[in-house]
C-alpha positions as CSV (number, residue, x, y, z in Angstrom):
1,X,5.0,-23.3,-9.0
2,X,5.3,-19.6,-9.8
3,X,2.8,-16.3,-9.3
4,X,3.1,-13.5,-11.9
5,X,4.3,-11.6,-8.6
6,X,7.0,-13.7,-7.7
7,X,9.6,-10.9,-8.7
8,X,8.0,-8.6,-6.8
9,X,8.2,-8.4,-2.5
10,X,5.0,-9.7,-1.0
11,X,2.4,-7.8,0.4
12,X,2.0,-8.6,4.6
13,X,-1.7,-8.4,5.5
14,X,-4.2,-5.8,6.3
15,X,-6.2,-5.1,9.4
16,X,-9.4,-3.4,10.4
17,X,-11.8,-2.8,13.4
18,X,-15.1,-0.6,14.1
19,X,-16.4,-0.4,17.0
20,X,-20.4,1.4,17.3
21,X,-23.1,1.7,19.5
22,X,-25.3,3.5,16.5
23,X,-26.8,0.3,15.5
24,X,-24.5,0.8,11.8
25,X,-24.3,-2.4,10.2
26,X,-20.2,-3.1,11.3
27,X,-20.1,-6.5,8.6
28,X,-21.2,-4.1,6.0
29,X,-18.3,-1.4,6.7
30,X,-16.2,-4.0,7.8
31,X,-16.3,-5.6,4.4
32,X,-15.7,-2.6,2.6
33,X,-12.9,-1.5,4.8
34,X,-11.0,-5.2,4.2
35,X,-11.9,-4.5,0.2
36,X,-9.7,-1.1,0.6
37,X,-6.7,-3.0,1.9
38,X,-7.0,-5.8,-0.7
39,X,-3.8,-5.2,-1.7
40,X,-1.8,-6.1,1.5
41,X,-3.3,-9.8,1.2
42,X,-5.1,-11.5,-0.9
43,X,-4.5,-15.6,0.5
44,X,-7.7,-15.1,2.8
45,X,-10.0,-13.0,4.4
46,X,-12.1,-12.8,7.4
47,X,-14.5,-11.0,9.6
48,X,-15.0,-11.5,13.9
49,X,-17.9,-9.9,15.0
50,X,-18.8,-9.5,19.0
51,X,-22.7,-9.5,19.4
52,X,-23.5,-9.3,23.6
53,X,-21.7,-12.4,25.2
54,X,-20.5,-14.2,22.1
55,X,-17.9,-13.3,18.6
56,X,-18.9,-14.9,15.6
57,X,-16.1,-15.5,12.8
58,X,-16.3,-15.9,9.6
59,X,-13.3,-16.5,7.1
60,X,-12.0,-18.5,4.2
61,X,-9.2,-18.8,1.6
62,X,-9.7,-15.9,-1.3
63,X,-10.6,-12.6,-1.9
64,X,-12.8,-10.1,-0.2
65,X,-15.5,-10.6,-2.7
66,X,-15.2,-13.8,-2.5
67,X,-15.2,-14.9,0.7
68,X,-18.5,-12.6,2.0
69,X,-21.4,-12.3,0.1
70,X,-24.9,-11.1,1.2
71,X,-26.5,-13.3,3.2
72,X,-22.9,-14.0,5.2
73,X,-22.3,-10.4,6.1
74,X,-26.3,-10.5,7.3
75,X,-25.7,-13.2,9.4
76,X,-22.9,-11.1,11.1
77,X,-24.3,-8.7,14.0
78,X,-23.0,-6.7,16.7
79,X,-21.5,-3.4,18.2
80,X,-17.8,-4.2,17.6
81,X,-16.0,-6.2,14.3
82,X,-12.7,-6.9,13.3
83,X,-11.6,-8.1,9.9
84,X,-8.4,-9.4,8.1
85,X,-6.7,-9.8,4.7
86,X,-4.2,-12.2,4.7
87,X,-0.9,-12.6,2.2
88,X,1.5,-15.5,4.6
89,X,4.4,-14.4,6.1
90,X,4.5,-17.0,8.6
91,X,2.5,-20.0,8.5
92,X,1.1,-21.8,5.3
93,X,-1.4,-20.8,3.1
94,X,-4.2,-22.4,4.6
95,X,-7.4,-22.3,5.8
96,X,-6.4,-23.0,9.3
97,X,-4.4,-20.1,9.3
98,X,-6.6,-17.6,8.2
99,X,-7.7,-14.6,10.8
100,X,-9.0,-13.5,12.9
101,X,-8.3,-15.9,15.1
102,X,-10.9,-17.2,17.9
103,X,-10.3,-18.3,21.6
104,X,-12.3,-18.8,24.8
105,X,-10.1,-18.2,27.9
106,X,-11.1,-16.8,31.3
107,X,-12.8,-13.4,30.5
108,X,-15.0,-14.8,27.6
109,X,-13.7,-15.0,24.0
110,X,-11.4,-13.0,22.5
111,X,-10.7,-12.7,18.2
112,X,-7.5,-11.3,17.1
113,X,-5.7,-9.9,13.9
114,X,-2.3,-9.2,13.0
115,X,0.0,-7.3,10.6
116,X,3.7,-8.4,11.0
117,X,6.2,-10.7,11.9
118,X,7.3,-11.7,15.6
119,X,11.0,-12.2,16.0
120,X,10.8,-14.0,19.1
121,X,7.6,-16.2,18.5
122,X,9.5,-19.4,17.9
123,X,11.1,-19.0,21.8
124,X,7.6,-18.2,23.4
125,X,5.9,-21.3,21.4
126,X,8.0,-23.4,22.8
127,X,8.0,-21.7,26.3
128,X,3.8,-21.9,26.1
129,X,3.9,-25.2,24.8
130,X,6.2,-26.5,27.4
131,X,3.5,-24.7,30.3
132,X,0.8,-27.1,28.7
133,X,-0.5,-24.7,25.4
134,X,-1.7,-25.9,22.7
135,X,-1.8,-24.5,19.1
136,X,-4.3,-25.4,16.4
137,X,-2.2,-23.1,13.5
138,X,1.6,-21.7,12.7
139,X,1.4,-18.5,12.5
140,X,2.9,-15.9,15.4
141,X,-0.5,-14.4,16.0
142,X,-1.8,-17.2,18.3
143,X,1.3,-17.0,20.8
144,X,0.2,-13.3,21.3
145,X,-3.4,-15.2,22.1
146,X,-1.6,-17.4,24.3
147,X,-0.5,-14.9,26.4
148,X,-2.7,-12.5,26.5
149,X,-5.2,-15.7,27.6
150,X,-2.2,-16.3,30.4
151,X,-2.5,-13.3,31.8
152,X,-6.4,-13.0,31.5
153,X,-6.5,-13.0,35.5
154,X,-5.3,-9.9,35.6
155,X,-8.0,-7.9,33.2
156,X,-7.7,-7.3,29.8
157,X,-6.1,-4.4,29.8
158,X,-3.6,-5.6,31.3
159,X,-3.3,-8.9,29.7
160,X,-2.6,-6.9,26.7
161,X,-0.4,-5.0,28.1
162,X,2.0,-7.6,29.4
163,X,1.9,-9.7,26.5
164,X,3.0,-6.7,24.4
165,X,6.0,-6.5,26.2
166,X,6.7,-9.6,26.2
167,X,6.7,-9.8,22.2
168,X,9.8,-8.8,19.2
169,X,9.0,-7.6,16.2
170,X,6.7,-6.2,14.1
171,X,2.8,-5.7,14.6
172,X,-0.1,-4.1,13.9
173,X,-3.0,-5.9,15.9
174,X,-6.6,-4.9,16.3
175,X,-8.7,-7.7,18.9
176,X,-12.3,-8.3,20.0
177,X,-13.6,-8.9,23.5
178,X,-17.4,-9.0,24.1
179,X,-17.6,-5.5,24.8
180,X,-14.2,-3.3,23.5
181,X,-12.1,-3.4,19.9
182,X,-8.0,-3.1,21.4
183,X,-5.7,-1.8,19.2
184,X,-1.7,-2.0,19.1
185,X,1.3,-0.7,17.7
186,X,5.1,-2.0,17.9
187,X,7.0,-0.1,19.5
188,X,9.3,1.2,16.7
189,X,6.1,1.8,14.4
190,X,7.3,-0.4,12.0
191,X,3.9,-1.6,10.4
192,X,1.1,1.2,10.1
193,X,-2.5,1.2,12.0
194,X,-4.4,4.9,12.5
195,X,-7.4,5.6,14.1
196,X,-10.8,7.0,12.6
197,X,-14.1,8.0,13.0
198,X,-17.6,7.3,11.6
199,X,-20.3,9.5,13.5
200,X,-20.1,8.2,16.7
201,X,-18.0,5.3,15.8
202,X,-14.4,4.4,16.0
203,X,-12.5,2.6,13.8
204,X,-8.5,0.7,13.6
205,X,-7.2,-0.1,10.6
206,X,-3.8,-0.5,8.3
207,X,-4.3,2.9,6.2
208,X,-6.2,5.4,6.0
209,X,-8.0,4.5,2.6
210,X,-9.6,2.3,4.5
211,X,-11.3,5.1,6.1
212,X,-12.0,7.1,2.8
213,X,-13.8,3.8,1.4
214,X,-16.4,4.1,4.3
215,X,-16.6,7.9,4.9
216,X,-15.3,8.1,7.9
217,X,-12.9,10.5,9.5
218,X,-8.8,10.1,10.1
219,X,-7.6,11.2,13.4
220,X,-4.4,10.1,13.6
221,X,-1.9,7.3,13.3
222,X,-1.4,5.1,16.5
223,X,1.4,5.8,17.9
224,X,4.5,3.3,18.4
225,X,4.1,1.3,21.1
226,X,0.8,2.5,21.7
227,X,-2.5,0.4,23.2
228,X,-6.0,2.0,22.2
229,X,-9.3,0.9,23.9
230,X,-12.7,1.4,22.4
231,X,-15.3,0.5,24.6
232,X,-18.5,2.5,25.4
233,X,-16.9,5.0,27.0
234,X,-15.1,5.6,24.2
235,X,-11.5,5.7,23.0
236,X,-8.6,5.1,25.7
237,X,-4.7,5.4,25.3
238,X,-1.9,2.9,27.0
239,X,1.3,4.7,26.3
240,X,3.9,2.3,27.3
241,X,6.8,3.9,29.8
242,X,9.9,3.6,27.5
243,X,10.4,6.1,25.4
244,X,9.9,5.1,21.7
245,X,10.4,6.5,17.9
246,X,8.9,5.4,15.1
247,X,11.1,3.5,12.6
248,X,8.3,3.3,9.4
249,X,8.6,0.1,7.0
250,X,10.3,2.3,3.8
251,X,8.6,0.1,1.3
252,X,5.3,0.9,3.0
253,X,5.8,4.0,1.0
254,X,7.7,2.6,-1.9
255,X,5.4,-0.3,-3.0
256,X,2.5,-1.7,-0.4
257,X,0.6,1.2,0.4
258,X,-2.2,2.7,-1.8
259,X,-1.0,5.8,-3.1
260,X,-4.5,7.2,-1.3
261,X,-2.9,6.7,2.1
262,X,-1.4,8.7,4.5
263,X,0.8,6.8,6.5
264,X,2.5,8.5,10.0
265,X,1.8,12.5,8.6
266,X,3.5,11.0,5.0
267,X,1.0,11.1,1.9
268,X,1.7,7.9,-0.2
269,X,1.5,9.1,-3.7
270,X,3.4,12.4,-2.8
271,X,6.4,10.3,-1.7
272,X,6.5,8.2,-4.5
273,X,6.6,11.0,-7.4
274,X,9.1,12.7,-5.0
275,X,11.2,10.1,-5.3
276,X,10.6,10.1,-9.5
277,X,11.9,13.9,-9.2
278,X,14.5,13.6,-7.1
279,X,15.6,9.8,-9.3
280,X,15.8,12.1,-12.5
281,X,18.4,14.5,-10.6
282,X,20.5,12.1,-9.8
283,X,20.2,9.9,-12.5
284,X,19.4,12.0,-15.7
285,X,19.3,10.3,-19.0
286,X,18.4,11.4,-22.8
287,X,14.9,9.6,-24.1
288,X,12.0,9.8,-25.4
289,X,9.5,8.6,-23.2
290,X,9.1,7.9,-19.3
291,X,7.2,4.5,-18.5
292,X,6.2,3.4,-15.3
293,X,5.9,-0.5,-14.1
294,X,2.1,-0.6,-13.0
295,X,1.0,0.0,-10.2
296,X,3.6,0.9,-7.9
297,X,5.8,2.5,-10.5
298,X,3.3,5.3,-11.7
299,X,3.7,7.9,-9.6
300,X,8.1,7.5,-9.8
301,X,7.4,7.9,-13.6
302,X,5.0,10.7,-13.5
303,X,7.6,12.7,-11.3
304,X,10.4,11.7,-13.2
305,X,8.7,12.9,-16.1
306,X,7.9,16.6,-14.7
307,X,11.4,16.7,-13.6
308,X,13.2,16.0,-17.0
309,X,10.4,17.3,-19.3
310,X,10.6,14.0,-21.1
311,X,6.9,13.1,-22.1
312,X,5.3,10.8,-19.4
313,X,2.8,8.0,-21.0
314,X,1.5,3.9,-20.6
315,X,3.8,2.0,-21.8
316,X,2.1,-1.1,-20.4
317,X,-1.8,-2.2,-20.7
318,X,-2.5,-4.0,-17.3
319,X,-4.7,-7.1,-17.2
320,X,-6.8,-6.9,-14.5
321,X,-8.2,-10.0,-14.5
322,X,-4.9,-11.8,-14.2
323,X,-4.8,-12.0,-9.9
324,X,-1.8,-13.0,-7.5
325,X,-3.7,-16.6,-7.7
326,X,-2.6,-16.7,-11.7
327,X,0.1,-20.1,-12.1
328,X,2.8,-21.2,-14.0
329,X,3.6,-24.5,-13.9
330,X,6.9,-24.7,-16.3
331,X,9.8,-22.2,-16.9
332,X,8.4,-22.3,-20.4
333,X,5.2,-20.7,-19.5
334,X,7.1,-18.5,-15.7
335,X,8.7,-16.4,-18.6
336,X,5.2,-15.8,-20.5
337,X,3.9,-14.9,-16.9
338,X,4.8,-11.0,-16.9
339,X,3.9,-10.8,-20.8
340,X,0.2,-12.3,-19.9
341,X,-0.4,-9.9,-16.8
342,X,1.5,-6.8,-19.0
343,X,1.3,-6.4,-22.5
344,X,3.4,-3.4,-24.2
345,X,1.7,-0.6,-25.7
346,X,3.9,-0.6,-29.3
347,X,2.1,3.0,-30.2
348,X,3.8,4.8,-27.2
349,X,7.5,2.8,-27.7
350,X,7.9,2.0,-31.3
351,X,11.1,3.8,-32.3
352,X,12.0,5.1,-28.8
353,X,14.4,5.8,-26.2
354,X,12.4,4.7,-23.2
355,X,13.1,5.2,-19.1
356,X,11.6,2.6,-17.8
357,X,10.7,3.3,-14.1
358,X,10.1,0.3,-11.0
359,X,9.7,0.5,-7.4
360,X,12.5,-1.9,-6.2
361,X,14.6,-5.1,-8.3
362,X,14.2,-8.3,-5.9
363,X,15.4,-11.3,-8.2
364,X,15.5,-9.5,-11.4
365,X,13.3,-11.9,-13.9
366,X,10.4,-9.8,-13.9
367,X,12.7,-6.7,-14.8
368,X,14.8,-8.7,-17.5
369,X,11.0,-9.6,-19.0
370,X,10.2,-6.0,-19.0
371,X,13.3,-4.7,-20.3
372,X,12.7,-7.5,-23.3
373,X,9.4,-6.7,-24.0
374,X,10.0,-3.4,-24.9
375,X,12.7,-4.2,-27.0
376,X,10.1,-6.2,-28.8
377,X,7.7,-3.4,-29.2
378,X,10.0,-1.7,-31.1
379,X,12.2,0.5,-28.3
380,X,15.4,1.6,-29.4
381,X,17.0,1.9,-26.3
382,X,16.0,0.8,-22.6
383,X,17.0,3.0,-19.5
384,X,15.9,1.8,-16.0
385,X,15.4,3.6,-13.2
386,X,14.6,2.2,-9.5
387,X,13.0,4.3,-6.8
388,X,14.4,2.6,-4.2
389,X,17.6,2.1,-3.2
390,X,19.4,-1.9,-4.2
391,X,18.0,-4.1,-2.4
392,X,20.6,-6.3,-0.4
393,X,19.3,-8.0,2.8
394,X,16.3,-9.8,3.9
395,X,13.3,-8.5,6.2
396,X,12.6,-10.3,9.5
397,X,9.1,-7.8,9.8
398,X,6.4,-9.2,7.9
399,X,7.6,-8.9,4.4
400,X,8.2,-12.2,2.4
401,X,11.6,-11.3,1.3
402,X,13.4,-14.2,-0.2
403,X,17.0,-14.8,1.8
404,X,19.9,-12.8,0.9
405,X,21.6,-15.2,-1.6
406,X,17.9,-14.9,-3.8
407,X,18.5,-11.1,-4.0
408,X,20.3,-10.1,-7.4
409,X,21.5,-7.3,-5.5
410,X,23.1,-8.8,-2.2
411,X,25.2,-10.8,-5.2
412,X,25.9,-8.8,-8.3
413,X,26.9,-5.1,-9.0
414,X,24.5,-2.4,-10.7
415,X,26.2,-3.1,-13.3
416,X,26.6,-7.2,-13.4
417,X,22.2,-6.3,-12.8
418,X,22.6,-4.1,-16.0
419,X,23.8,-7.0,-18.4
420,X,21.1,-9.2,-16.5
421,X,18.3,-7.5,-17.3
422,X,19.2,-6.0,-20.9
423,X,19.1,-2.8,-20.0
424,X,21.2,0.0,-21.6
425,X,21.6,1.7,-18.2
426,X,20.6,1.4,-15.0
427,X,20.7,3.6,-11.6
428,X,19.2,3.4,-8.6
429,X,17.9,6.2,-6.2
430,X,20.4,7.1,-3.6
431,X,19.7,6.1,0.8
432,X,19.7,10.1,1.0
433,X,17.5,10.9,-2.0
434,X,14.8,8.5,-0.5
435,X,14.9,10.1,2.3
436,X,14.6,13.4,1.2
437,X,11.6,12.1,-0.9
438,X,9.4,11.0,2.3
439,X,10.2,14.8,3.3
440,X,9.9,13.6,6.9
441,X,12.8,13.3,10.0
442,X,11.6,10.7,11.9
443,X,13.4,7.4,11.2
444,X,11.9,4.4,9.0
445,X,13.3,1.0,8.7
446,X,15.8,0.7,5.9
447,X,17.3,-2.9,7.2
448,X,16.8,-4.2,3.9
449,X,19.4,-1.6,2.2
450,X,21.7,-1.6,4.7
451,X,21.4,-4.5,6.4
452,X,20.6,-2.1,9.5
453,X,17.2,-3.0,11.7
454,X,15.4,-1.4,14.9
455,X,15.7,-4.5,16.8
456,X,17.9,-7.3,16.7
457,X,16.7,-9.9,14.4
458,X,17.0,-13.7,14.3
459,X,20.5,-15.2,13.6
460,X,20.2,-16.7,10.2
461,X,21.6,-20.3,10.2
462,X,24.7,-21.5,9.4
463,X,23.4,-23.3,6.2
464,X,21.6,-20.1,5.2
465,X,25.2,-17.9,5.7
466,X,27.3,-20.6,4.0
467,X,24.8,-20.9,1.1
468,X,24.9,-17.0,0.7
């Protein structure tokens, strides 16, 4: 089975919370919030709402807008919600596996969401499991229930607490308790989550578009490693002792973020036509016309296009219509794929020397398609241009990035990717000029360009190495 996206990383999942004593309607904004972040997961969705001494859930496979409707979000009242898109990182696609996720445990119930990947959940499974847990799904975020359900005797706040410590990886979580949303951060920052404000009312979620699509306020990111608590007293901070830095996912900013965000003090859509600017300096080449892939590759083109003064226009019409869910069930019709989801505008390529801009090369068939169906429209030369560095190594941190013998760059040399793709050149951004184009000094996670992570990661098998 193939997705039109199957070239392309995977998007993780998105998360949201609102917590309100103003009597706002929290399913409504909650809703709208999760339709911002539609494009971190689009497998499932779901919404948790705490109403006195009980959290209602509601979620299914699909889209926002398809999921909720109406009389659904009516039935969903309360002072406190969290909500979920979902794209698997661990755990099948399945309905079981959706989020939020729902338990009862000593203090009450308690709904959770995550953003991430757990390094160490595997180990702590099998520890719980041993102690007498059981798990009704196979994703990481119910061993962070599981403990925090442990440790209930101690308060919630510190249930939390311990359970973060306990856990390796990467995570942005928001939870619901009868009467407080909880935020958290990983401790190197690797996977976003800020903090805004509606009125009276605070809100957690993945970016702060999110926050735009309701009216509400940003404040400010959470920090790494912090735990926020929003309860009627307001908003709390757990700063955990050791001393943290942030260590950003890079391809937050390259490809999964909406270009509206602002992610840790970094605008989105700045960085990206940064990078375009700075991709021209380094990699200058005669042409006609600068394209960009859509979406992700828009704002790389439109800077790369100021920087050279070579005309910046569409060089690809964008079916909308065509979602993540789209199939193809031969390698007849997987190589139509990318020509039914983008078509090739012939009046802006006919006869011309086009750069062709993308956000990152993962396997290289989706680039190869590209390259060849602006051949077909009549270009007379193709120059590609990535705004990202190659891509050589996996990620352990909630991206679904294929193992390092599936990357075309872990295997083959720019220019063995050159004759792969058809292209008549083809450069990448440097490590440096990426970093220059996030204009920022704190450190972001770059493992999968050099193979170099925050934390230790799991030791890949020794099938996995030998097959490499």
């Amino acid at each position: 089975m193939y997705s039109v996206e199957e070239d392309k990383i995977k998007d993780e999942c998105g998360v949201f919370g609102i917590y309100s004593d103003e009597g706002l309607d929290i399913a409504a904004l909650t809703y709208y919030g999760l339709y911002a972040l539609q494009h971190r997961g689009q497998e499932s969705a779901g919404i948790a709402v705490a109403n006195k001494d009980q959290i209602q859930v509601y979620k299914d496979m699909g889209l926002v807008c398809d999921v909720f409707d109406e009389t659904k979000l009516s039935n969903l009242k309360g002072k406190a919600a969290i909500g979920h898109v979902r794209y698997s990182t661990t755990g099948s696609s399945n309905p079981s596996n959706a989020q939020p996720l729902l338990s009862q445990f000593k203090l009450g119930s308690i709904a959770i969401a995550h953003n991430g990947n757990l390094v160490n959940a595997d180990v702590i499974r099998e520890l719980l499991e041993d102690a007498g847990c059981i798990f009704h799904t196979s994703v990481d975020t119910e061993v962070v229930l599981n403990l925090i359900a442990r440790g209930a005797s101690k308060g919630i706040e510190n249930a939390v607490f311990d359970a973060i410590q306990a856990i390796k990886g990467s995570f942005a979580i928001v939870m619901l308790v009868k009467d407080k949303l909880i935020g958290v951060r990983d401790p190197n920052g690797i996977r976003p989550l800020c903090i805004g404000k509606l009125s009276n009312s605070y809100i957690l979620c993945s970016e702060s578009c999110a926050l735009e699509a309701i009216g509400a306020e940003f404040i400010r990111d959470v920090n790494p490693g912090e735990i926020i608590i929003i309860d009627e007293n307001g908003i709390k901070s757990i700063t955990p002792g050791e001393r943290t830095k942030c260590a950003t996912c890079a391809f937050e900013y390259i490809y999964f973020a909406r270009p509206d965000s602002i992610i840790d003090g970094i605008n989105v859509y700045e960085a990206r036509f940064k990078a375009g600017k700075i991709l021209y300096e380094e990699c200058p080449v005669d042409a006609d016309v600068v394209v960009g892939v859509p979406d992700s590759g828009m704002a790389a083109a439109a800077g790369y296009a100021e920087a050279s003064g070579i005309p910046f226009d569409m060089g690809f019409v964008k079916n909308r219509y065509v979602g993540r869910s789209f199939i193809a069930p031969t390698q007849d019709l997987r190589e139509k794929a990318v020509a039914i989801k983008l078509n090739p505008l012939k009046v802006n390529i006919q006869g011309k020397r086009v750069v062709l801009i993308d956000d990152s090369i993962i396997r290289g068939t989706t680039s190869r398609r590209l390259v060849d169906l602006l051949r077909k429209a009549g270009a007379t030369e193709v120059h590609f241009r990535v705004s990202s560095p190659v891509v050589k190594y996996p990620c352990y941190f909630g991206i679904d990035m294929p193992y390092r013998k599936e990357l075309i760059g872990a295997n083959s040399t720019v220019e063995e990717i050159r004759q792969e793709i058809g292209a008549d050149t083809l450069q990448y951004i440097s490590m440096e000029g990426l970093l220059n184009s996030f204009q920022k000094h704190h450190r972001f996670c770059l493992g999968c360009f050099n193979g170099e992570y925050p934390i230790s990661t799991p030791i890949e098998t020794l099938k996995e190495r030998l097959e490499r």
